[in-house]
VMD Tcl script that builds the backbone (N, CA, C; Angstrom):
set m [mol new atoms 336]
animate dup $m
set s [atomselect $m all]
$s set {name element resname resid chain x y z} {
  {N N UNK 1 A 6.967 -26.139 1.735}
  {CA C UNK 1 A 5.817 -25.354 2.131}
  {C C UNK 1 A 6.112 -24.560 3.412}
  {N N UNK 2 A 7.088 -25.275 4.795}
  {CA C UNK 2 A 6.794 -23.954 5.621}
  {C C UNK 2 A 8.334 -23.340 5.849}
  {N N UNK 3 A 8.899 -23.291 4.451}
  {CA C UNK 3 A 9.737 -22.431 4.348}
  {C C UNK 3 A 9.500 -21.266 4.151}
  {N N UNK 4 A 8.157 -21.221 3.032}
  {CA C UNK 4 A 7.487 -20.647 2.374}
  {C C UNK 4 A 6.874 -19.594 3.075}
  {N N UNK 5 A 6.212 -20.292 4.457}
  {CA C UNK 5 A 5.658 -20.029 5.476}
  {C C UNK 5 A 6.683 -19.159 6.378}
  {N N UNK 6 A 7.428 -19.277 6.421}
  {CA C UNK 6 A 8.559 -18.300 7.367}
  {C C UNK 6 A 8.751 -17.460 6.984}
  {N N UNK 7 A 8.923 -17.052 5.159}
  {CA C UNK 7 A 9.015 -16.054 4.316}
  {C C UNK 7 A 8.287 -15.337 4.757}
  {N N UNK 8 A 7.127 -16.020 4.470}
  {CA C UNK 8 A 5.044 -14.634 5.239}
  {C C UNK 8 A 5.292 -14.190 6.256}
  {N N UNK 9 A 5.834 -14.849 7.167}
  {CA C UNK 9 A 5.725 -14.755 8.513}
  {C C UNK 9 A 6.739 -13.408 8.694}
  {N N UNK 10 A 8.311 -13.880 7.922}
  {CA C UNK 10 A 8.981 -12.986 7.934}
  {C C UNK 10 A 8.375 -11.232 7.156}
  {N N UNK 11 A 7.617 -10.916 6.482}
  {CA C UNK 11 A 7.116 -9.971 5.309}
  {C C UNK 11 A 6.174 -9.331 6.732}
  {N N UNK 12 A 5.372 -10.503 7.002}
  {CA C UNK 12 A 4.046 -9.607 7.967}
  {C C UNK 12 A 4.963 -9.185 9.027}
  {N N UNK 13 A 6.044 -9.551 10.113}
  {CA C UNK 13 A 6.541 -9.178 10.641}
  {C C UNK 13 A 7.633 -7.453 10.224}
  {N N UNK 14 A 7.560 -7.653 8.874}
  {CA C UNK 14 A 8.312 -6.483 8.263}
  {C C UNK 14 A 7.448 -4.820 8.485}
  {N N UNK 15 A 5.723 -5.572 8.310}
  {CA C UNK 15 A 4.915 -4.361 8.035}
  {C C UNK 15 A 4.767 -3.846 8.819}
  {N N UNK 16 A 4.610 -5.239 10.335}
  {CA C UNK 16 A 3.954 -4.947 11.534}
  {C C UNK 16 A 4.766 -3.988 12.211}
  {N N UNK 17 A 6.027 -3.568 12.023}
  {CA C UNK 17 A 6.922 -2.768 12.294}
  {C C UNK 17 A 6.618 -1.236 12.030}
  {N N UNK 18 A 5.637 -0.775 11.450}
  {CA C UNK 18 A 5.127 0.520 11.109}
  {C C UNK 18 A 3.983 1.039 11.815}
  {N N UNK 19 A 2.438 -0.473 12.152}
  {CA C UNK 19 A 1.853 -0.832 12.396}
  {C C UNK 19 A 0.808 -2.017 12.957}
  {N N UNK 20 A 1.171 -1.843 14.348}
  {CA C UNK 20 A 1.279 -3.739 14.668}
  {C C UNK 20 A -0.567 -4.133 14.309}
  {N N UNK 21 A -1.077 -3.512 13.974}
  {CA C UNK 21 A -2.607 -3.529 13.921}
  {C C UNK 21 A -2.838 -3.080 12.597}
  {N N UNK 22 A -2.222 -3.008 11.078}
  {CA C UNK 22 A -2.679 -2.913 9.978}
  {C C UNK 22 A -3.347 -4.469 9.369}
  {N N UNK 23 A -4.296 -3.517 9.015}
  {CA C UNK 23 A -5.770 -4.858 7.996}
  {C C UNK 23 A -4.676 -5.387 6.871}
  {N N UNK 24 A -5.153 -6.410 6.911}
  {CA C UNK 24 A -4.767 -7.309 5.603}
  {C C UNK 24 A -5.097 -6.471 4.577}
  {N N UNK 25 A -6.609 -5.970 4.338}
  {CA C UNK 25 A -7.003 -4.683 3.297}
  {C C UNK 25 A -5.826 -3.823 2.914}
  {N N UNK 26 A -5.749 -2.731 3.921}
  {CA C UNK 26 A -5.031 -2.612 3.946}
  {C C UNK 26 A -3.413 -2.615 3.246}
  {N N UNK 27 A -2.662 -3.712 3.829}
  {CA C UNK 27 A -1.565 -4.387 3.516}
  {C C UNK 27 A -1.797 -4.452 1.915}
  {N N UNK 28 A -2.913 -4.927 1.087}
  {CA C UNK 28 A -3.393 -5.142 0.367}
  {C C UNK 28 A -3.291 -4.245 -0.824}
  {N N UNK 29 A -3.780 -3.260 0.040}
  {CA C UNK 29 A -3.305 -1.640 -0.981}
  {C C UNK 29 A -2.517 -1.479 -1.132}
  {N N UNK 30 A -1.758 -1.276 -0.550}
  {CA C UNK 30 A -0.536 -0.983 -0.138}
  {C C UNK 30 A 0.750 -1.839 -1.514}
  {N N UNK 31 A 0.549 -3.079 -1.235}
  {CA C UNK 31 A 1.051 -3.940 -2.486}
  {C C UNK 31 A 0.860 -3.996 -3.882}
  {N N UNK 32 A -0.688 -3.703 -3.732}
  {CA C UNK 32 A -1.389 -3.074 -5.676}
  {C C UNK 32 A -0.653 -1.722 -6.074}
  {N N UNK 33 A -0.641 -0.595 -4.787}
  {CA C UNK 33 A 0.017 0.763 -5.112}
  {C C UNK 33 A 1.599 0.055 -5.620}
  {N N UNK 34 A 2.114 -0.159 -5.003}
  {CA C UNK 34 A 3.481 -0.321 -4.988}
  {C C UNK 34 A 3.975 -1.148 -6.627}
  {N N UNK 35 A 2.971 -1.953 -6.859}
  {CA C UNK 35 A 3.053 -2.761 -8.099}
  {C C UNK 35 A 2.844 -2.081 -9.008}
  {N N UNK 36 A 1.902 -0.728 -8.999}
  {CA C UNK 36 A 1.099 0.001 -9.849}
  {C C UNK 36 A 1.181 1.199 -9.778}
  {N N UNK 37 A 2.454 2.071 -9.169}
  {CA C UNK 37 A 2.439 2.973 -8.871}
  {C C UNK 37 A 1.510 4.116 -10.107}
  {N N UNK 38 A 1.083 4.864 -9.826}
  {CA C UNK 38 A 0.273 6.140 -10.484}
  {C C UNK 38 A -0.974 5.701 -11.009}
  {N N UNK 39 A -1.284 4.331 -10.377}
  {CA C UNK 39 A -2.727 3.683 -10.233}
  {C C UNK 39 A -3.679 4.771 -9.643}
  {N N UNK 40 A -4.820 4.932 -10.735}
  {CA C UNK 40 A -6.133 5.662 -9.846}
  {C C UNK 40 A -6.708 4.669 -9.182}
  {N N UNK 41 A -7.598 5.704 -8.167}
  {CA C UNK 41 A -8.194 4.969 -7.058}
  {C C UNK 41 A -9.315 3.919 -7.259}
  {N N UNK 42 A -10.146 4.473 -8.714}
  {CA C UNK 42 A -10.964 3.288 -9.044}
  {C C UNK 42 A -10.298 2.218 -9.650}
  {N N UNK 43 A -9.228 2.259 -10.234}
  {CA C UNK 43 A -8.461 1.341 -10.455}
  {C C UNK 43 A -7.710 0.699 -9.463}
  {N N UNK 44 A -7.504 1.106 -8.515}
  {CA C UNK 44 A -7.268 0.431 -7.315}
  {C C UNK 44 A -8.446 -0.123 -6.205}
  {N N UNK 45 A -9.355 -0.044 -6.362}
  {CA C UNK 45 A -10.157 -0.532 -5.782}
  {C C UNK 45 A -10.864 -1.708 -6.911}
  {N N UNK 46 A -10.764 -1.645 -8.235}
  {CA C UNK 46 A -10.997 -3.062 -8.786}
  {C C UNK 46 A -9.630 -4.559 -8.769}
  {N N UNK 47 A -8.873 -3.923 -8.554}
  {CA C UNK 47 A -7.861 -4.502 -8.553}
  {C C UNK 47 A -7.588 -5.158 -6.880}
  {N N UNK 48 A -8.395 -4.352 -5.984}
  {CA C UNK 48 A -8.277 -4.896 -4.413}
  {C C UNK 48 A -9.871 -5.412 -4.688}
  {N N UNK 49 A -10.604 -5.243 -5.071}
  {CA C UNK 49 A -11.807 -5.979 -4.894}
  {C C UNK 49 A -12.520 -5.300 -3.785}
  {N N UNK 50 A -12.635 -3.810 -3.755}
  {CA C UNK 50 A -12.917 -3.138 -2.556}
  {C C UNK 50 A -13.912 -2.185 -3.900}
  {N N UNK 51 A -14.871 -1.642 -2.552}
  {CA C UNK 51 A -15.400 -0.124 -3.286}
  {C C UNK 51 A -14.641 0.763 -3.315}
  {N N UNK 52 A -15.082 2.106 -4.227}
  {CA C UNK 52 A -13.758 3.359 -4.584}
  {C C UNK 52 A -13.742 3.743 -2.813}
  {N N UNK 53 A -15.186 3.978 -1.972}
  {CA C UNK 53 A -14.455 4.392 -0.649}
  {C C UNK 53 A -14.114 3.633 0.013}
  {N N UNK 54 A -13.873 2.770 0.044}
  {CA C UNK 54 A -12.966 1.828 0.877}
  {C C UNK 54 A -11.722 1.964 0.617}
  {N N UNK 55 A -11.391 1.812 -1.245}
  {CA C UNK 55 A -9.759 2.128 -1.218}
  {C C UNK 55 A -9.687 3.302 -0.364}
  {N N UNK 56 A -10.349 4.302 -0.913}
  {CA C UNK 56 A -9.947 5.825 -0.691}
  {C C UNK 56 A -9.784 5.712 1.111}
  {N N UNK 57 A -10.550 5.298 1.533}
  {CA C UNK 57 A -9.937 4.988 3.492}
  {C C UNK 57 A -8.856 4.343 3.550}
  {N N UNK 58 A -8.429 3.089 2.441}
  {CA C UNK 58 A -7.271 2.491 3.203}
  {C C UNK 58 A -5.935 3.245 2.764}
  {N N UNK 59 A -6.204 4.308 1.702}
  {CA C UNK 59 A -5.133 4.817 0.847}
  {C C UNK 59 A -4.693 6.471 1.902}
  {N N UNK 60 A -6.059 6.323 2.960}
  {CA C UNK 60 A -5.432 7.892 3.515}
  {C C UNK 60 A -5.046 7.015 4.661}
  {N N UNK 61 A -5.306 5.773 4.987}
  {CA C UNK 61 A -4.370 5.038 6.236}
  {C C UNK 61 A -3.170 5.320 5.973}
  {N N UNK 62 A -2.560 4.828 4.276}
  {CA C UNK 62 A -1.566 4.611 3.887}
  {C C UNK 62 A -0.489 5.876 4.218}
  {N N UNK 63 A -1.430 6.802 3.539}
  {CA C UNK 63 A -0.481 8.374 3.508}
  {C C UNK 63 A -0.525 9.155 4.928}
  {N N UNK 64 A -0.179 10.085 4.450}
  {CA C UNK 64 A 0.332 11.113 5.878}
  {C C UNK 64 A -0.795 11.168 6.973}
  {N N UNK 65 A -2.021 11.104 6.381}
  {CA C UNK 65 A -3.154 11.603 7.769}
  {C C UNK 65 A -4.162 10.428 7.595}
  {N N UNK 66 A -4.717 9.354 8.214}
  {CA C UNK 66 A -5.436 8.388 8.022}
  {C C UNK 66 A -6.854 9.337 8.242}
  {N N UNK 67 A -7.736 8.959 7.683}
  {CA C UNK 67 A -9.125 9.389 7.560}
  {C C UNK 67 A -9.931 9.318 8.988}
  {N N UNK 68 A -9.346 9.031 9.511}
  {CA C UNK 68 A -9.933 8.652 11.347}
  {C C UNK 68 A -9.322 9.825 12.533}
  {N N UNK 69 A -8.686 10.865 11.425}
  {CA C UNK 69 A -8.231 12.095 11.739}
  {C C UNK 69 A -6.948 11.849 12.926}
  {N N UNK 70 A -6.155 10.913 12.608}
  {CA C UNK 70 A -4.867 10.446 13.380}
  {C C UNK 70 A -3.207 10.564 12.174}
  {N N UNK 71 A -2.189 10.318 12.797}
  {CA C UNK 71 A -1.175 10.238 11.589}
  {C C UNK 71 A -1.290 9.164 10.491}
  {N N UNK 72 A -1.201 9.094 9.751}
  {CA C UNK 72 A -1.583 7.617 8.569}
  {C C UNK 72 A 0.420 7.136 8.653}
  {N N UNK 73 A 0.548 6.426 7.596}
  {CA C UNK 73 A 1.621 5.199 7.695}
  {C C UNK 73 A 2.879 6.403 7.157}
  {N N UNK 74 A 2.609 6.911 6.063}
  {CA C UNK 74 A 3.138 7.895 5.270}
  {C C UNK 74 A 4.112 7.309 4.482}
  {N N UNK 75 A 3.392 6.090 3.893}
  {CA C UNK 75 A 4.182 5.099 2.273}
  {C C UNK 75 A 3.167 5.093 1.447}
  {N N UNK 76 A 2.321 6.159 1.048}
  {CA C UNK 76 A 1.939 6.599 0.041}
  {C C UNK 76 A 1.636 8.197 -0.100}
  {N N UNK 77 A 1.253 8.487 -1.382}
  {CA C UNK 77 A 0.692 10.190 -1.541}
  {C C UNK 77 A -0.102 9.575 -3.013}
  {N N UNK 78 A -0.827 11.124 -2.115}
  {CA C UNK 78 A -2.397 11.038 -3.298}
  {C C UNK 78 A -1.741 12.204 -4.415}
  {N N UNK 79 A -1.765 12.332 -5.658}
  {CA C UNK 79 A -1.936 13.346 -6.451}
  {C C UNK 79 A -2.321 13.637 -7.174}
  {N N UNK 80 A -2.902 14.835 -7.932}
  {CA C UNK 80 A -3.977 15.227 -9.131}
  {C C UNK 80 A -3.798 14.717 -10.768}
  {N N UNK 81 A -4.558 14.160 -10.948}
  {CA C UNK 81 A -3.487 13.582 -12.797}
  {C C UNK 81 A -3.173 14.906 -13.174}
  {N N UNK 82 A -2.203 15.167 -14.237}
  {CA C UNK 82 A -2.452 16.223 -14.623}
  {C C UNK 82 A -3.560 16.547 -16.243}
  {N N UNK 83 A -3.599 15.658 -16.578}
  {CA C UNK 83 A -4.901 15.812 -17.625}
  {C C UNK 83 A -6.400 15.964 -16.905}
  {N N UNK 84 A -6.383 15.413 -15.982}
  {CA C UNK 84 A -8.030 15.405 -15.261}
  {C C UNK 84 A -7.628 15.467 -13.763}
  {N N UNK 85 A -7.923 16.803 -13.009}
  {CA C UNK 85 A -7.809 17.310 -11.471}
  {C C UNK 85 A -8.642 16.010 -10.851}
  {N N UNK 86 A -9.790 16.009 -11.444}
  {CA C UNK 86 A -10.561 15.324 -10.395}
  {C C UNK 86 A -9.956 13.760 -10.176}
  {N N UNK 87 A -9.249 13.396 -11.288}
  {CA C UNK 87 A -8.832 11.954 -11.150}
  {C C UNK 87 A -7.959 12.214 -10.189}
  {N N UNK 88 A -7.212 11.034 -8.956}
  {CA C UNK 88 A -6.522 10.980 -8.180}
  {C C UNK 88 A -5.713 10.038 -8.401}
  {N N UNK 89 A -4.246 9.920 -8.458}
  {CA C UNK 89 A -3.573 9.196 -8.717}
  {C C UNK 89 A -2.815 8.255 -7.231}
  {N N UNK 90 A -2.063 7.209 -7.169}
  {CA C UNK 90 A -1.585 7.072 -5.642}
  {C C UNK 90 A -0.025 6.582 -6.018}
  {N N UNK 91 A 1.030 7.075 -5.269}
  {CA C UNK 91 A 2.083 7.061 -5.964}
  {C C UNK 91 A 2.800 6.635 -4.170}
  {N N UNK 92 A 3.301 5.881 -4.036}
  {CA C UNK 92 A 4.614 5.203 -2.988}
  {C C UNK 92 A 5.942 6.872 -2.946}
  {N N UNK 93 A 5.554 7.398 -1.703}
  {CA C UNK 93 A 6.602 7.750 -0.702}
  {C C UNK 93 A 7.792 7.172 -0.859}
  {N N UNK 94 A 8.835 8.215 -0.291}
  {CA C UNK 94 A 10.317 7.661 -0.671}
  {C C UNK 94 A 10.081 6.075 1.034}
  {N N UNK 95 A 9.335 6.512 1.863}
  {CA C UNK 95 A 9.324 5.384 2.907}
  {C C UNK 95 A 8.615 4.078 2.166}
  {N N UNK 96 A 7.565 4.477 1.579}
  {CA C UNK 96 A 6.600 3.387 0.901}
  {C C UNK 96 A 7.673 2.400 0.635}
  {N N UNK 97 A 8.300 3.497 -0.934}
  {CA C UNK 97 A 9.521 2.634 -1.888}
  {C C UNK 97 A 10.389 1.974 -0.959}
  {N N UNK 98 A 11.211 1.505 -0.055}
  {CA C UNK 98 A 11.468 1.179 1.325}
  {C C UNK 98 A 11.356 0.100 1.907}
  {N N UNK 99 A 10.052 0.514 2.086}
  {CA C UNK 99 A 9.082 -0.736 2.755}
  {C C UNK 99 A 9.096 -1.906 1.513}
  {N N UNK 100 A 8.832 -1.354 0.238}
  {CA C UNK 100 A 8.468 -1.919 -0.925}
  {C C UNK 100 A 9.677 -3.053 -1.336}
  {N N UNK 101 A 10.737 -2.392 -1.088}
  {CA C UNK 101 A 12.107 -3.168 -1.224}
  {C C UNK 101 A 12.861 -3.639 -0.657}
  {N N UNK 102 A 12.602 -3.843 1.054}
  {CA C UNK 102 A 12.510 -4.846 1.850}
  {C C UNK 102 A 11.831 -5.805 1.864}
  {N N UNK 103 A 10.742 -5.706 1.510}
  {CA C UNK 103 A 9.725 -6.922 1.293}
  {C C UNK 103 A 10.093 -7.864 -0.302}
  {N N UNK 104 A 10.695 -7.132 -0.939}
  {CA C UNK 104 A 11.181 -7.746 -2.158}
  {C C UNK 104 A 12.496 -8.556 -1.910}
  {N N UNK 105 A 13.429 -8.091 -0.939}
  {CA C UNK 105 A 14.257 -8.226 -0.641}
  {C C UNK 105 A 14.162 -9.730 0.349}
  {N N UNK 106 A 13.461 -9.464 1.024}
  {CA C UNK 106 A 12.708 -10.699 2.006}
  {C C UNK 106 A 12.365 -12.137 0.985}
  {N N UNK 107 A 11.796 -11.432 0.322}
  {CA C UNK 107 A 11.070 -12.788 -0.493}
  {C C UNK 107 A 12.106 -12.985 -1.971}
  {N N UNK 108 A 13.578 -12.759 -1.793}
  {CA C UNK 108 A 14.168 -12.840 -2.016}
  {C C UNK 108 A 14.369 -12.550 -3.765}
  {N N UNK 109 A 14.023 -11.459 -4.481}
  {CA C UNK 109 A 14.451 -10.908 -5.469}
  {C C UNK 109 A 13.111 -10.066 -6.047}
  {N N UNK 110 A 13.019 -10.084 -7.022}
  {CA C UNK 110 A 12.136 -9.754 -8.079}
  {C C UNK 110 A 11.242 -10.325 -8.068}
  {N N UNK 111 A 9.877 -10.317 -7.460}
  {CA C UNK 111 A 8.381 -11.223 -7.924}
  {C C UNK 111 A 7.721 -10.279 -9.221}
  {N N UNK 112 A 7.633 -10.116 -9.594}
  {CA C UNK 112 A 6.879 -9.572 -10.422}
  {C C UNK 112 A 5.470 -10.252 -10.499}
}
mol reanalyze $m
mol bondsrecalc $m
mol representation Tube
mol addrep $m
């Protein structure tokens, strides 16, 4: 068990490296995107257990400009489906992918 525990410790220490003050929420998204890449946002917000604007705040944390009108993380991007404009898709940055495979790497292979 707190081997297990050093692993976490080691992963949150991985993120905190981008952002020493990112939400678990957050973090949260961040892991559903990455699992789910070209996940829409209402589909990402049932899957985080969040409302659509809540993802949609933690998903512009994620990307280039956070919604609080500051720089965001820039390990994700929003883009238009191409069958339906209005749908929004969220797709992992070449940094995201990165982040994504250090943390895989950490917890030592493939979790699926």
């Amino acid at each position: 068990m707190y081997k297990e525990l050093g692993i976490l410790s080691t992963v949150l220490s991985a993120v905190r490296l981008l952002d020493d003050n990112i939400p678990a929420q957050t973090l949260s998204v961040f892991l559903a995107v990455a699992k789910n890449e070209g996940i829409g946002i209402g589909e990402l917000a049932t899957k985080c257990g969040l409302a659509d604007s809540s993802a949609s705040r933690n998903v512009a944390a994620l990307s280039d400009w956070h919604w609080l009108k500051r720089p965001g993380l820039g390990l994700v991007e929003v883009r238009s489906d191409r069958m339906d404009v209005r749908k929004k898709t969220v797709w992992l940055t070449p940094k995201g992918k990165k982040l994504a495979e250090q943390l895989v790497a950490i917890l030592g292979g493939d979790h699926a």
